[in-house]
VEXKOL-216032 format. One line per field, with one value per residue: x, y, z of N, C-alpha, C, O, CB in turn; residue number from 1; residue in one letter. Coordinates in steps of 0.05 Angstrom, whole numbers. Glycine has a CB too. Layout:
<recs>
n_xx: (X / ...)
n_yy: (Y / ...)
n_zz: (Z / ...)
ca_xx: (X / ...)
ca_yy: (Y / ...)
ca_zz: (Z / ...)
c_xx: (X / ...)
c_yy: (Y / ...)
c_zz: (Z / ...)
o_xx: (X / ...)
o_yy: (Y / ...)
o_zz: (Z / ...)
cb_xx: (X / ...)
cb_yy: (Y / ...)
cb_zz: (Z / ...)
num: (NUM / ...)
residuo: (a / ...)
</recs>
This chain:
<recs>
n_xx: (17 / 7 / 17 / -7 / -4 / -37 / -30 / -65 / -70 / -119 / -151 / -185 / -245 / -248 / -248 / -289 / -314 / -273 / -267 / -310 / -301 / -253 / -270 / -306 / -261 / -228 / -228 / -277 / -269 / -225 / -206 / -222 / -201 / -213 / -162 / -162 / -181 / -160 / -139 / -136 / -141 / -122 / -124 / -90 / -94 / -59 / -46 / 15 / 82 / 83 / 27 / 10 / 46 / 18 / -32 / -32 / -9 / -59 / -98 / -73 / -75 / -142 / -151 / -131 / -130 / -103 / -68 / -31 / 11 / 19 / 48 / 60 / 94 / 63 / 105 / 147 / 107 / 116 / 95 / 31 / 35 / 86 / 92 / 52 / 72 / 127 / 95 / 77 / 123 / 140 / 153 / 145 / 96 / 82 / 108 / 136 / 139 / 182 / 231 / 211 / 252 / 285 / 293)
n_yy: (-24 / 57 / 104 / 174 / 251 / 303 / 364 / 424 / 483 / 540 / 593 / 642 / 640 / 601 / 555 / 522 / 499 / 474 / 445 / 396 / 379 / 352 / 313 / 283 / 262 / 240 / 164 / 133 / 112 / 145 / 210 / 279 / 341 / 409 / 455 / 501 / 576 / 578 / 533 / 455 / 388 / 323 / 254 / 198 / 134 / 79 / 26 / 10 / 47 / 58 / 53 / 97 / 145 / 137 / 158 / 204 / 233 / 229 / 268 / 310 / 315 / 326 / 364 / 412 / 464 / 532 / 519 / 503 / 456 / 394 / 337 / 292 / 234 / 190 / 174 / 212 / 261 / 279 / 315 / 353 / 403 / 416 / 412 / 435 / 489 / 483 / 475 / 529 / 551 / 538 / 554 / 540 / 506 / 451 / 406 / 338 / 303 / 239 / 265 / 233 / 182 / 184 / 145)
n_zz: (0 / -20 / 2 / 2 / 8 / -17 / -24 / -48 / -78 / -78 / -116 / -67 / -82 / -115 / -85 / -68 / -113 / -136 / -94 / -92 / -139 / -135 / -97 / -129 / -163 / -128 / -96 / -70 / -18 / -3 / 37 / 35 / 51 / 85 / 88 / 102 / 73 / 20 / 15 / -3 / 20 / 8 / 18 / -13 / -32 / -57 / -97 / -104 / -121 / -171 / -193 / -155 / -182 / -233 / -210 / -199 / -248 / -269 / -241 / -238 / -291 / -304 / -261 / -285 / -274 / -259 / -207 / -145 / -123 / -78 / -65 / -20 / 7 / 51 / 84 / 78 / 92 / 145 / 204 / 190 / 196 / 186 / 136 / 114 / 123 / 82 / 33 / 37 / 28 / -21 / -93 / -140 / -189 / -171 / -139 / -113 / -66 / -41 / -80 / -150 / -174 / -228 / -294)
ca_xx: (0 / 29 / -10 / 3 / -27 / -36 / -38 / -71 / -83 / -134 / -160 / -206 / -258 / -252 / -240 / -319 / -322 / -251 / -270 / -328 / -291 / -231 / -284 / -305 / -243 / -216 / -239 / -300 / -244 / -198 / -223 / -205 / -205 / -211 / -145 / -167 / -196 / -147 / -125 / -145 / -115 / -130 / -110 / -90 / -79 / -50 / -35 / 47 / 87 / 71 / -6 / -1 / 43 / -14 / -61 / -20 / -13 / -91 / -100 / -57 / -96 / -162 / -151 / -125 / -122 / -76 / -74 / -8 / -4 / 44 / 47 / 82 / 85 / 58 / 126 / 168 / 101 / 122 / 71 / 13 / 42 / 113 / 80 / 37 / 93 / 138 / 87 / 72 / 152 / 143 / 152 / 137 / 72 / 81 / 120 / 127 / 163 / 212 / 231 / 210 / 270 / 281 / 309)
ca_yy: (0 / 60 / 137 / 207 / 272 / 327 / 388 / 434 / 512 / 554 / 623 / 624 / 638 / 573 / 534 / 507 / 483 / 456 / 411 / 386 / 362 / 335 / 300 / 268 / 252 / 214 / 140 / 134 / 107 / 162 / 231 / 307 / 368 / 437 / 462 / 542 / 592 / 570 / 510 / 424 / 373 / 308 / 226 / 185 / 114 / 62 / -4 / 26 / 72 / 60 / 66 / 124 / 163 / 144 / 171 / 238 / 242 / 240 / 286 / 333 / 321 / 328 / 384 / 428 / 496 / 545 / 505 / 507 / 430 / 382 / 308 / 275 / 200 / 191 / 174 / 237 / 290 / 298 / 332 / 372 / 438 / 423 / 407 / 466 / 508 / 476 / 477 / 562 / 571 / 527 / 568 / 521 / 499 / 430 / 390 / 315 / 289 / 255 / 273 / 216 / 165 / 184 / 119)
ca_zz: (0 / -25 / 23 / -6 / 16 / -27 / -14 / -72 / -66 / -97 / -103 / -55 / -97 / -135 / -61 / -60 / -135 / -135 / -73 / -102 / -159 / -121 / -89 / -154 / -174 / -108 / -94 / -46 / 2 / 8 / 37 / 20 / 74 / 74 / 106 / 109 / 53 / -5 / 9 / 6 / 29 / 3 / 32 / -47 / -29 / -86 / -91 / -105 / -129 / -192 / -196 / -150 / -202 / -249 / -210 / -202 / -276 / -278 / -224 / -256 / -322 / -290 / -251 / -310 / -274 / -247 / -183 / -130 / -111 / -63 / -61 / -9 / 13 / 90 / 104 / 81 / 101 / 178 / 209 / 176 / 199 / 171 / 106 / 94 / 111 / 57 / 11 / 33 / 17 / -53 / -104 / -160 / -183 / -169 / -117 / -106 / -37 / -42 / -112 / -166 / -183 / -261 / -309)
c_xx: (18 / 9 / 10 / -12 / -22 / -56 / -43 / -80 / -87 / -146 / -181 / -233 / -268 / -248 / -269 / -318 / -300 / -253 / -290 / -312 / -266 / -249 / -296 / -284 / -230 / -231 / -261 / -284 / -220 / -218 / -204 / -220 / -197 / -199 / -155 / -179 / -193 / -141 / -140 / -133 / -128 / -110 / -117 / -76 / -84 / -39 / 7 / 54 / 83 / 50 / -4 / 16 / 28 / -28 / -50 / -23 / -49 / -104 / -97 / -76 / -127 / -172 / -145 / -130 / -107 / -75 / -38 / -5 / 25 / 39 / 71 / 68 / 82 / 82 / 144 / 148 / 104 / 90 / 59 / 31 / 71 / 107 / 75 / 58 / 122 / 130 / 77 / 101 / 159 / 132 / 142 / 105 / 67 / 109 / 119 / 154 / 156 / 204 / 224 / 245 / 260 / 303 / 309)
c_yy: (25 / 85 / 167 / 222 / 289 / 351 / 410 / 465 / 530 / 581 / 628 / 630 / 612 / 553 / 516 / 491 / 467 / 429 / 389 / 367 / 343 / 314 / 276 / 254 / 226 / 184 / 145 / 126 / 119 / 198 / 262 / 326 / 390 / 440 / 499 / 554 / 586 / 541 / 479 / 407 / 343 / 272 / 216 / 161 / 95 / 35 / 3 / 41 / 81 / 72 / 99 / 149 / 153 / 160 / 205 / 252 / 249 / 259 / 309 / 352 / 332 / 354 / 411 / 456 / 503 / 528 / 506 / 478 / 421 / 360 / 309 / 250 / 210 / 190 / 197 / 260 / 295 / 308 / 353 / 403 / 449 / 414 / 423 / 492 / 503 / 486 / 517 / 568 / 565 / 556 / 557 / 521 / 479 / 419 / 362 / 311 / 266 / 249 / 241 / 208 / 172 / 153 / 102)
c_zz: (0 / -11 / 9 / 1 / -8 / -26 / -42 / -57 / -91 / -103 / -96 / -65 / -113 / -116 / -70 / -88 / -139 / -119 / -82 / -123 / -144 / -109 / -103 / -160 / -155 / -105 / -67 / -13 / 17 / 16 / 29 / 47 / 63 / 94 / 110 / 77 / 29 / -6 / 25 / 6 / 10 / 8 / 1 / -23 / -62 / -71 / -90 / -113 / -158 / -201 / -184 / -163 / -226 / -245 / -213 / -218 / -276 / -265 / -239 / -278 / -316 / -281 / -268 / -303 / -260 / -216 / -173 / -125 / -105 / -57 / -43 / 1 / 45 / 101 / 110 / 90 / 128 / 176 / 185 / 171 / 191 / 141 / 95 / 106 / 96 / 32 / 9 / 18 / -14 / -73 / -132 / -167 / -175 / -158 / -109 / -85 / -40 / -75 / -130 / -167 / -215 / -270 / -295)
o_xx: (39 / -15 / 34 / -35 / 1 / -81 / -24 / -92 / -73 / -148 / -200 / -248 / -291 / -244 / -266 / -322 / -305 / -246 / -284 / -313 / -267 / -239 / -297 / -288 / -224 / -253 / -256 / -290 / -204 / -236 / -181 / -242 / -182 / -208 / -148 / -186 / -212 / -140 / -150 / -113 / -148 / -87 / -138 / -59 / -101 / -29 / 19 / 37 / 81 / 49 / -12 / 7 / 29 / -37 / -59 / -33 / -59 / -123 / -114 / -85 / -132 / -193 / -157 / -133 / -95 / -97 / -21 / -28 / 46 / 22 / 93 / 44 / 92 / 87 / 154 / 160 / 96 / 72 / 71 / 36 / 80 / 126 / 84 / 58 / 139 / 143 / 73 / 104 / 174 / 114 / 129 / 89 / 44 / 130 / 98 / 178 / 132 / 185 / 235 / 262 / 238 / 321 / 320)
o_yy: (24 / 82 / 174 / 215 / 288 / 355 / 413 / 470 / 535 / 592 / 624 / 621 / 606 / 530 / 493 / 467 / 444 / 406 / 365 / 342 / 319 / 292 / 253 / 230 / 203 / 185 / 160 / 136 / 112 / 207 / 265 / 325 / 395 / 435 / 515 / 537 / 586 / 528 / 476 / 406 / 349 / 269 / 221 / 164 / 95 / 28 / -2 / 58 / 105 / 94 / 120 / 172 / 172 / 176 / 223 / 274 / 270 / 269 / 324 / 375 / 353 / 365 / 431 / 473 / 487 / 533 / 510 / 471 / 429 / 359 / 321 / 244 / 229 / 201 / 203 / 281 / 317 / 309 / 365 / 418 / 472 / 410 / 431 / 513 / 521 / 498 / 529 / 585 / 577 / 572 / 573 / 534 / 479 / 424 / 357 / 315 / 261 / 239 / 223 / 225 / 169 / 144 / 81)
o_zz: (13 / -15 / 9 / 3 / -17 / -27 / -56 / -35 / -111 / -80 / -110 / -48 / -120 / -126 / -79 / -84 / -147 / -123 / -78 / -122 / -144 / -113 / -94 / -162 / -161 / -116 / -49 / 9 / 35 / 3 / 20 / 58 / 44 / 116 / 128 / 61 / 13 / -27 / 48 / -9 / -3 / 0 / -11 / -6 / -79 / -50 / -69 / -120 / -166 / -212 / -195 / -159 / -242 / -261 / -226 / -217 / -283 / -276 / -249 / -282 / -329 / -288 / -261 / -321 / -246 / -205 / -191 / -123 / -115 / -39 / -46 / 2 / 58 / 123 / 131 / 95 / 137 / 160 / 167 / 152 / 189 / 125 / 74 / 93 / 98 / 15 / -12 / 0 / -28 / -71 / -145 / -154 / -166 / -170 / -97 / -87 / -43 / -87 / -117 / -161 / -225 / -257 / -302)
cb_xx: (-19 / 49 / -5 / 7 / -24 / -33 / -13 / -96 / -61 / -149 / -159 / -206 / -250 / -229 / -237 / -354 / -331 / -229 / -285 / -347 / -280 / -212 / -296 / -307 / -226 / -216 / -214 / -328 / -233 / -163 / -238 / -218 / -189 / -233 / -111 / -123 / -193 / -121 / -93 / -161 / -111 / -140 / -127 / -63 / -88 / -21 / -48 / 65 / 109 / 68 / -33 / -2 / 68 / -33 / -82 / 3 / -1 / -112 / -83 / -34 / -102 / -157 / -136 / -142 / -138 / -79 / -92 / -11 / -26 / 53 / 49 / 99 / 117 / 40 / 141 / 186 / 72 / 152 / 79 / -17 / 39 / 143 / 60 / -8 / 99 / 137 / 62 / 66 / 183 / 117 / 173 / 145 / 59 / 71 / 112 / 121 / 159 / 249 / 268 / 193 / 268 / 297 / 336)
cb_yy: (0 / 54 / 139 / 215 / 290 / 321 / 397 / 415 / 531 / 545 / 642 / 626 / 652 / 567 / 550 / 532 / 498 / 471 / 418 / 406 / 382 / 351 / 314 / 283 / 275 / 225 / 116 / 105 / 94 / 165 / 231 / 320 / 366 / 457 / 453 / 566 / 617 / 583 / 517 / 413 / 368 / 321 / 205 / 205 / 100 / 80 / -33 / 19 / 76 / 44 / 45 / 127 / 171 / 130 / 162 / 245 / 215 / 221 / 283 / 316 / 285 / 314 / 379 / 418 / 515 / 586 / 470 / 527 / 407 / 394 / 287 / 289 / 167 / 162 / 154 / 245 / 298 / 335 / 349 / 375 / 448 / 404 / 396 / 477 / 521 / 453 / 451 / 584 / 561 / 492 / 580 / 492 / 500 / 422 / 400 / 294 / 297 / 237 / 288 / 226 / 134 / 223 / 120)
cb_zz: (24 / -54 / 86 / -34 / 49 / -48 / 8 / -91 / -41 / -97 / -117 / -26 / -105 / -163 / -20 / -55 / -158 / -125 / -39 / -109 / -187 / -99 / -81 / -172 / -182 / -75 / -91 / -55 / -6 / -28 / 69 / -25 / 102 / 67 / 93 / 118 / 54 / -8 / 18 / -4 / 72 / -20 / 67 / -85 / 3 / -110 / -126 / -110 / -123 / -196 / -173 / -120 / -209 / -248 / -175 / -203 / -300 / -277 / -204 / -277 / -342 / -272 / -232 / -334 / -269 / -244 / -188 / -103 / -134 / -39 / -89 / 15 / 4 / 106 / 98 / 49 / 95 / 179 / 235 / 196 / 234 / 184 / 101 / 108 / 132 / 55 / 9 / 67 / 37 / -58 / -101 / -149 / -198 / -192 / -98 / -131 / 0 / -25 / -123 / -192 / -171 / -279 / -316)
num: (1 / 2 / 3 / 4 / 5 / 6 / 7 / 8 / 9 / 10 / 11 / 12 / 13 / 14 / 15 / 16 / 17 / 18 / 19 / 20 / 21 / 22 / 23 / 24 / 25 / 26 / 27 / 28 / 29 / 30 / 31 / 32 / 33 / 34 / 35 / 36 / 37 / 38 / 39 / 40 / 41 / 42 / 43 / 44 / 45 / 46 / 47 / 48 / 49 / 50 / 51 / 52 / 53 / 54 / 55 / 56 / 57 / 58 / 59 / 60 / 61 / 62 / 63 / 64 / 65 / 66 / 67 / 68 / 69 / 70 / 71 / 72 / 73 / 74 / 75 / 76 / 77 / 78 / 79 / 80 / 81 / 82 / 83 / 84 / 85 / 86 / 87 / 88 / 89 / 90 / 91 / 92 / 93 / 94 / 95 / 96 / 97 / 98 / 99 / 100 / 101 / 102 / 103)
residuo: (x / x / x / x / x / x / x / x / x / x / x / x / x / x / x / x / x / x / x / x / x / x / x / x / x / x / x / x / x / x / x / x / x / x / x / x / x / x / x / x / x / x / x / x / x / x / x / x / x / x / x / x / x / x / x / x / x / x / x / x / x / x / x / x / x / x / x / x / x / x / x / x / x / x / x / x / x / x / x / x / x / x / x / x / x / x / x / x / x / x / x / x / x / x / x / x / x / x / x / x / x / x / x)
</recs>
């Protein structure tokens, strides 16, 4: 079993219809939270690491707007509160902990 959180942030304007859809998109098995005005959290579990960069990719694809977003595995996110201040200092649009293995 392979657990990722991600952390996605929105303007908060688009927070209520974004969740909704994230909500859609996740498995009936995994849930999604509203961390504050901009930003959702959401629990991705996968059979490994495999599938769950699948599902990322479709996420990604899925989600298709300006969006801020931060995968990490359960094991490298530490606490919540050293997470979402990683992901406030990310400058990027997109973040995966720990970095993908390329080749």
């Amino acid at each position: 079993m392979h657990g990722e959180l991600m952390l996605l942030q929105v303007p908060r304007h688009q927070l209520w219809p974004m969740a909704r859809l994230l909500c859609r998109l996740i498995h009936g098995f995994e849930s999604c939270y509203r961390l504050d005005h901009r930003t959702l959290a959401a629990l991705l579990l996968s059979r490994d690491e495999e599938q769950a960069t699948q599902r990322r990719h479709s996420l990604l694809k899925a989600l298709n707007q300006p969006v801020k977003l931060r995968f990490a595995t359960l094991e490298e996110a530490g606490s919540i509160e050293a997470l979402r201040r990683r992901f406030e200092r990310q400058q990027e649009r997109l973040a995966i902990e720990p970095e993908p293995a390329h080749g």
